[in-house]
C-alpha positions in Angstrom: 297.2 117.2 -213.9 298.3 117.6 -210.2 295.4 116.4 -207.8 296.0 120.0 -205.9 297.7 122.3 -207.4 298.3 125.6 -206.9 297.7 127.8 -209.3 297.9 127.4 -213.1 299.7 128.8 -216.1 297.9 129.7 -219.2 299.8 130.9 -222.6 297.9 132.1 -225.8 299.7 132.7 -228.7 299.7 131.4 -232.3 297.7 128.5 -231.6 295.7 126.9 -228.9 295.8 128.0 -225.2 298.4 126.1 -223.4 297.5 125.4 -219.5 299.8 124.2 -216.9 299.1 123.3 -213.2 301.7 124.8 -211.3 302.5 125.1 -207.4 304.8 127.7 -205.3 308.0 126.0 -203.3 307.3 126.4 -199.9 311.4 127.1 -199.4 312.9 129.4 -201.9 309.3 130.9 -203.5 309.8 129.8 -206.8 306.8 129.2 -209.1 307.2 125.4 -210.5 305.4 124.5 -213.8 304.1 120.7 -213.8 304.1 119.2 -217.3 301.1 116.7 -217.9 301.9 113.0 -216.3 304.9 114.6 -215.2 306.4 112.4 -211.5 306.6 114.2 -208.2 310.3 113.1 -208.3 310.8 115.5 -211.9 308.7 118.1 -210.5 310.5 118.7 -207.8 309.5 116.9 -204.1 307.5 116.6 -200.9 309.4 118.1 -197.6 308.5 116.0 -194.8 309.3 118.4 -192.4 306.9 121.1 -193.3 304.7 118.8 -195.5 304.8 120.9 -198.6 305.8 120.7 -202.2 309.3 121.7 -203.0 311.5 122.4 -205.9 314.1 120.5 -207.5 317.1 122.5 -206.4 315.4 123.0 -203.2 314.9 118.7 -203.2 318.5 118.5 -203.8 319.9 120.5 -200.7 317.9 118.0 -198.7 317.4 120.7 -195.3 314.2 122.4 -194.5 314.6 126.5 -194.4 311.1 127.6 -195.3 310.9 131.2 -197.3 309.0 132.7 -193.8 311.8 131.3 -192.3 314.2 133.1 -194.5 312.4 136.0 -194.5 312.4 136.4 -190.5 316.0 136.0 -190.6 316.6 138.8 -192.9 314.5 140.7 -190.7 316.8 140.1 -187.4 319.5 140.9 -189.5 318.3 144.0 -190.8 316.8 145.0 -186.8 320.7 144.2 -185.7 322.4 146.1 -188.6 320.2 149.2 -187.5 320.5 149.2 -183.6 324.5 148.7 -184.2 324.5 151.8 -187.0 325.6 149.5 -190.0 
């Protein structure tokens, strides 16, 4: 079990209930399940830049580009695209 996680995934099916602690990468948005006694390394990572947990592909690009980031950018874009008449 994660010390803080997230949020958690639950599955019911033929059996019992599975539950899964999961968190949200703070750069792409993507919902990360954490298996039991699973390391921080295998779950993904830490970014030290905006001191949250990350994803393993996001780990292994090894820059900082939060989603709100991301999303502002699009934004501009999009603002740019319309004032030109794209």
């Amino acid at each position: 079990m994660m010390r803080n996680p997230g949020g958690c995934a639950l599955w019911e099916g033929g059996g019992a209930p599975i539950e899964r602690d999961t968190f949200t990468c703070s750069h792409c948005n993507s919902i990360v399940i954490v298996t039991p006694k699973q390391s921080p390394a295998e779950a993904g990572g830490f970014c030290r830049m905006c001191m949250k947990p990350i994803c393993g592909p996001c780990a292994d690009e090894g820059c900082c580009v939060p989603f709100e980031k991301r999303l502002e950018e699009d934004e501009r874009r999009y603002r740019l695209r319309q004032a030109v008449g794209v």
